[in-house]
N, C-alpha and C positions, 0 to 999 in steps of 0.2 A: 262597491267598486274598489274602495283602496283596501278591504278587505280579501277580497277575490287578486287584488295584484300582489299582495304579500303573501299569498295563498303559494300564488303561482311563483313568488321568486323565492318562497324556501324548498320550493318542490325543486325548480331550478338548480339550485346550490346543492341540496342534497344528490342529486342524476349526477352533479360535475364531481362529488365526491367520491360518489360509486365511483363509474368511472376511473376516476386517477389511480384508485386502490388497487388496484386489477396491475394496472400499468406500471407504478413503484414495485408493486410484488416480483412481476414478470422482469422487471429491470436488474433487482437484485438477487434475484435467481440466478438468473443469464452472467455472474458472476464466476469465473474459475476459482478453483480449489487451489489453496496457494499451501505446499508442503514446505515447510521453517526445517532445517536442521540445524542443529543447536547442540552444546551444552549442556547436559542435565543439572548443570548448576548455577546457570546463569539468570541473572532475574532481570536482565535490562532486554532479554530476548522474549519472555514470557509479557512484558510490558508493552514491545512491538506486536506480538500476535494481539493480545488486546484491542490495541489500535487499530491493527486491520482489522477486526470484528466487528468492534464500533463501527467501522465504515461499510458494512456490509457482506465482509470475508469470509468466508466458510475456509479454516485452517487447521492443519494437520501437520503435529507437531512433533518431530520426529525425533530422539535423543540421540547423537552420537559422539563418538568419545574423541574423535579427532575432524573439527569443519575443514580442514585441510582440504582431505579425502575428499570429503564431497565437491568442494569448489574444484578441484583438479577434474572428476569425475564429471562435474558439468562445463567443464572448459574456461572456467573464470578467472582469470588470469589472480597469482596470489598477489601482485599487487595493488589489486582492490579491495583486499580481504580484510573483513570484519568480524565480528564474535558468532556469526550467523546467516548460511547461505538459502535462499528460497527456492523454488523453482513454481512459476504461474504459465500455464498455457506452455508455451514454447521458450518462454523468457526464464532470465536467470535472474536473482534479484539477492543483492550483496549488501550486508548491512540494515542500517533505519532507514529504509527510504520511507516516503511518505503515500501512504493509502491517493490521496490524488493523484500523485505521478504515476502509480500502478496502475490504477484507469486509463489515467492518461495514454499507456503506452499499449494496455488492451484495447483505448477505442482508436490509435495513430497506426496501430503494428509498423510499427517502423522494422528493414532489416536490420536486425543488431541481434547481439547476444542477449542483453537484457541493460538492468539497471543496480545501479552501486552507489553504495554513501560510504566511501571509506572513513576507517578511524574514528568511528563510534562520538559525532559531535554532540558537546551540550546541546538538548535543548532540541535535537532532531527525535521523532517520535520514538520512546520506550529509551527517551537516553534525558529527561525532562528532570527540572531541579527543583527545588522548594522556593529557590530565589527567582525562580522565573527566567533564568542568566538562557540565553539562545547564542550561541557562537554561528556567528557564518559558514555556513557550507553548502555546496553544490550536490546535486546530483546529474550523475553520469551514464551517458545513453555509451552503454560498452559492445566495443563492435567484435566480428566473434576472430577478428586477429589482434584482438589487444588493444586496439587503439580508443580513445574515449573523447566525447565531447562534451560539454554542461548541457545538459537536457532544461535543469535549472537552478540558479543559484535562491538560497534562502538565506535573506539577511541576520545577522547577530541582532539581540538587544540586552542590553544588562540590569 
């Protein structure tokens, strides 16, 4: 009897594992292709893409010689400009933001232009220190006439 019920509860556990595998796959597929323009020299940019990767990103890393250009080109206002502009789906993404707010605003679509981490802060992803040092900063739900709100703020620690 307690042989036949442990029988049955790894057969169990195994059907739930099937299962889920199907569904994480299918999850992170169902992910958009996030194109980075960048710097061919910059390596806090290549450390962003990373981090999206990590999180499930499928990235397409485009060199070019002035991110100006392209932020102008995708309507981002240059006063939210950082070392490196994205474009996911329909959004615009400025700076380190962070792999979960980039979800975040894939599964909210809020209307807006996109999202922005100006000013390249310690400590926001691909911008990370040896001392662990995180400076506070926001990230910004940018609307597509300039205007911005904190989507979220990310505490300091030193």
């Amino acid at each position: 009897m307690i042989s036949q019920r442990r029988t049955l509860l790894q057969f169990l556990a195994a059907s739930a594992t099937v299962v889920a595998i199907p569904a994480f796959a299918q999850k992170a597929a169902s992910l958009p292709v996030i194109d980075v323009y960048k710097s061919p020299s910059c390596g806090c940019c290549g450390a962003w893409i990373e981090h999206l990767q990590k999180n499930g990103f499928t990235v397409r890393a485009h060199n070019v010689d002035d991110t100006s250009t392209m932020r102008q080109k995708l309507r981002m206002p240059e006063k939210f400009g950082s070392c490196h502009t994205a474009k996911v789906g329909n959004y615009v993404l400025e700076g380190h933001v962070p792999a979960s707010e980039v979800k975040r605003l894939l599964a909210e679509r809020p209307a807006a232009l996109g999202l922005a981490v100006p000013a390249m802060p310690v400590g926001s992803p691909g911008m990370e220190v040896a001392s662990g040092r995180v400076d506070p900063y926001d990230v910004l739900l940018v609307q597509a006439d300039g205007k911005s709100s904190v989507y979220r703020s990310y505490k300091g620690r030193s």
